[in-house]
Every structure is written in structure tokens, then in C-alpha cells.
N, C-alpha and C positions, 0 to 999 in steps of 0.2 A: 728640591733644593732650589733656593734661588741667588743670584750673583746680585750684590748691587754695586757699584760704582760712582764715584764721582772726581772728577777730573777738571782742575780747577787751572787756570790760566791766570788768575787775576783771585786775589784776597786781600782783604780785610781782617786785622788782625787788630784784637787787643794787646800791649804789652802786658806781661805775665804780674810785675809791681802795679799795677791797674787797680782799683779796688772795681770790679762788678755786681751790680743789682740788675732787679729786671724791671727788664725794659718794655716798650711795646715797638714793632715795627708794621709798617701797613702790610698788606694782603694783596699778591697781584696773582690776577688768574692768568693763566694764559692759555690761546686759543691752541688746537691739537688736531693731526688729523693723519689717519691710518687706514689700518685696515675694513674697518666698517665704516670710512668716510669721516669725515668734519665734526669735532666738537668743540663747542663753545664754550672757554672759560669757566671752572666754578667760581662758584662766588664762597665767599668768604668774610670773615674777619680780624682785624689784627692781630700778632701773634705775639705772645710773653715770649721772650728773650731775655736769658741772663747773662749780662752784657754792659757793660760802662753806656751811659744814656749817650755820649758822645759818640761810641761806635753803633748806637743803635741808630741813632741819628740820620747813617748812611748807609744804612739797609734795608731791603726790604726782603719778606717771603714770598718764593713764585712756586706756583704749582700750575697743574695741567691737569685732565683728568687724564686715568692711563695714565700717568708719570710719577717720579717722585716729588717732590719738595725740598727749596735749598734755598740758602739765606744766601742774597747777595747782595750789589750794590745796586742802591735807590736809582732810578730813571732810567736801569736798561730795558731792553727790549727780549720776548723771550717768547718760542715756541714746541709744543709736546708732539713728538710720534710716539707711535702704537702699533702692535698685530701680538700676534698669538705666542712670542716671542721673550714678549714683555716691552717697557717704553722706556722712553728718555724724554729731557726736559735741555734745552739750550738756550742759555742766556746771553747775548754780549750786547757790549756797551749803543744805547741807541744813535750812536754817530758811527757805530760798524753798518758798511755798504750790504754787510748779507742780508740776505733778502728770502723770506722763508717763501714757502711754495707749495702749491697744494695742485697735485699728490706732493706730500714729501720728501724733498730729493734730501741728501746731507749737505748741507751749505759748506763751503769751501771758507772756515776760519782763518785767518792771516793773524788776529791781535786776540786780545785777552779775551778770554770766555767762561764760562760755566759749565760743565756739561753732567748731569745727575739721571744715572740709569739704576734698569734693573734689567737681568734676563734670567728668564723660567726653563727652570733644569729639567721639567718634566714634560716641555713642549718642542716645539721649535728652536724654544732658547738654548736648549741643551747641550749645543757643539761648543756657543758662546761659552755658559758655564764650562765647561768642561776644560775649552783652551785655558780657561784663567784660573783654574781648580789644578790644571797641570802645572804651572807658572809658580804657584805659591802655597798649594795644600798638600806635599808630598805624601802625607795620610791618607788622604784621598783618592788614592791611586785606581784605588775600584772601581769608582763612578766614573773617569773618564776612560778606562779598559771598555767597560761596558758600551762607551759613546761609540768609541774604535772599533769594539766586537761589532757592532749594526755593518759597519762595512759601507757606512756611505757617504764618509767622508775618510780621508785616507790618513794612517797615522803618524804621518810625518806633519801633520795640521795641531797635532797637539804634544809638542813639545815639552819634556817633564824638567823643571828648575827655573828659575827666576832668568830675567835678560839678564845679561853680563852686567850692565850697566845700572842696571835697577839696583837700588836699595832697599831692601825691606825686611820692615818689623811687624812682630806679635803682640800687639800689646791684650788680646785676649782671643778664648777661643772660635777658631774659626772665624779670627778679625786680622786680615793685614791689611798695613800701609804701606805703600809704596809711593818711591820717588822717579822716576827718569830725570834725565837731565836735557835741555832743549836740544833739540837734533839730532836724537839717539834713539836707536829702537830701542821702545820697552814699552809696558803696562801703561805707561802715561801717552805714551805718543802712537799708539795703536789705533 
């Protein structure tokens, strides 16, 4: 089982009476660096978007190796971590003071960001999955028993029902969305 995530501070949005075609936006690698050390950007090429050319306009795809891929806005700046866990990918605007680091520590966000993860149920990632499979898959209820039954993390760490505050839809299986609202515990601000 894998969790993926993506947590957005900052979007670009076509309006819905829009008509879209597709588009192309450039390719940015970005640099990444984990558990086996430092890698260097993939390289790449532009990506078909279907998309109004004006919002494509001011987008661009960033990827990492070890991370996922997400469309954001053109000229930020954006860095990948990695381990055995799974990765993440962090984008914010290049006039944000955060400053990545290597080894990588979690940069202390203030203003709008990007952030596009994944964690692996069957690794290390598994507490991760689990906490967020308690939160919004009440089906699910087995796979995070099982995390709890190991006994090495305690089950008070995997709380079963959505935050109070959070909103959230089904729009297919084993797909939710969710909202927090700023400055409130939930799925978004975790």
C-alpha cells in the first residue's frame, strides 16, 4: 500500500467556463538528497497539459528523482528528499528565504508552497500510511490494527476519523480529498 499526498498552499486555477486544450509546459528537475546521498535532477522534457495556453503559460512540471511530480508555478524554486520510506518533492516561490540543505533538514515554510509526497506501507512508510489510512479509510481498519499490533509505536499515534475540522470527500475508491482550514489541526497542516 502506498499513501500519496499533496498539499498545496498556493494554486493556479483555470475557471470551470474556460475552454481548455493542451498545452505544453517546461520540465524542471530538481536536485534531491536522502538516504543514499545527493541526486542530481532528471532531466527531461516538456509536458502536455490540458489546460487553457494562458494557464499553461504559468506553469511549469517539477520533479526529483525519489519524488513525485506536480504542476506548479513557473520560476519557483524546488527541492526532493528520500529514504526507505518514500519521498517528497517541495516547491515555493523563488523569492521564499528557505533555503534547502543537505543532509535535508524540513525547511520551516511561512508563505505559499507545494508540497507532493508519497509514503510506502510496506516499509518504513508504514506508521505514516497508516496514521492517514486511520484519518479517512475507515475500511481500512486492518492495515493500521496490524501497524499498532508491531507494538512500536503506540496507539494512541493512530487516531481512527477525519480532524474535526477537516473536510472530506470520496470522489473515488480509495481517493479522498481533503481540506483544513489555515491554523487548524488537520491532514493539511500536519
Amino acid at each position: 500500500m502506498t499513501c500519496c499526498y499533496i498539499i498545496c498552499g498556493h494554486m493556479l486555477m483555470a475557471h470551470a467556463d474556460e475552454p481548455t486544450a493542451t498545452s505544453t509546459v517546461p520540465f524542471v528537475g530538481c536536485p534531491a538528497d536522502g538516504q543514499t546521498g545527493p541526486l542530481e535532477p532528471p532531466n527531461g522534457t516538456d509536458r502536455a497539459v490540458h489546460v487553457d495556453a494562458a494557464v499553461a503559460a504559468r506553469l511549469a512540471f517539477y520533479i526529483a528523482q525519489e519524488a513525485p511530480g506536480v504542476l506548479g508555478p513557473r520560476g519557483w524554486k524546488c527541492y526532493g528528499t528520500y529514504g526507505s520510506g518514500g519521498g517528497t518533492l517541495t516547491i515555493v516561490p523563488s523569492s521564499t528565504k528557505t533555503t534547502f540543505t543537505t543532509p535535508p533538514k524540513r525547511p520551516g515554510i511561512t508563505g505559499p508552497a507545494i508540497i507532493a509526497g508519497y509514503d510506502i506501507g510496506d516499509t518504513s512508510g508504514r506508521f505514516a500510511v497508516a496514521a492517514i489510512v486511520a484519518r479517512v479509510f475507515p475500511d481500512m481498519k486492518d492495515f493500521v490494527q496490524a501497524v499498532i499490533d508491531e507494538g512500536i509505536e503506540p496507539a494512541r499515534d493512530f487516531p481512527f476519523g477525519p480532524y474535526p475540522k477537516d473536510q472530506v470527500t470520496y470522489p473515488g475508491f480509495h481517493i479522498a480529498e481533503y481540506t483544513t482550514p489555515p491554523n487548524a489541526e488537520g491532514l493539511g497542516t500536519a
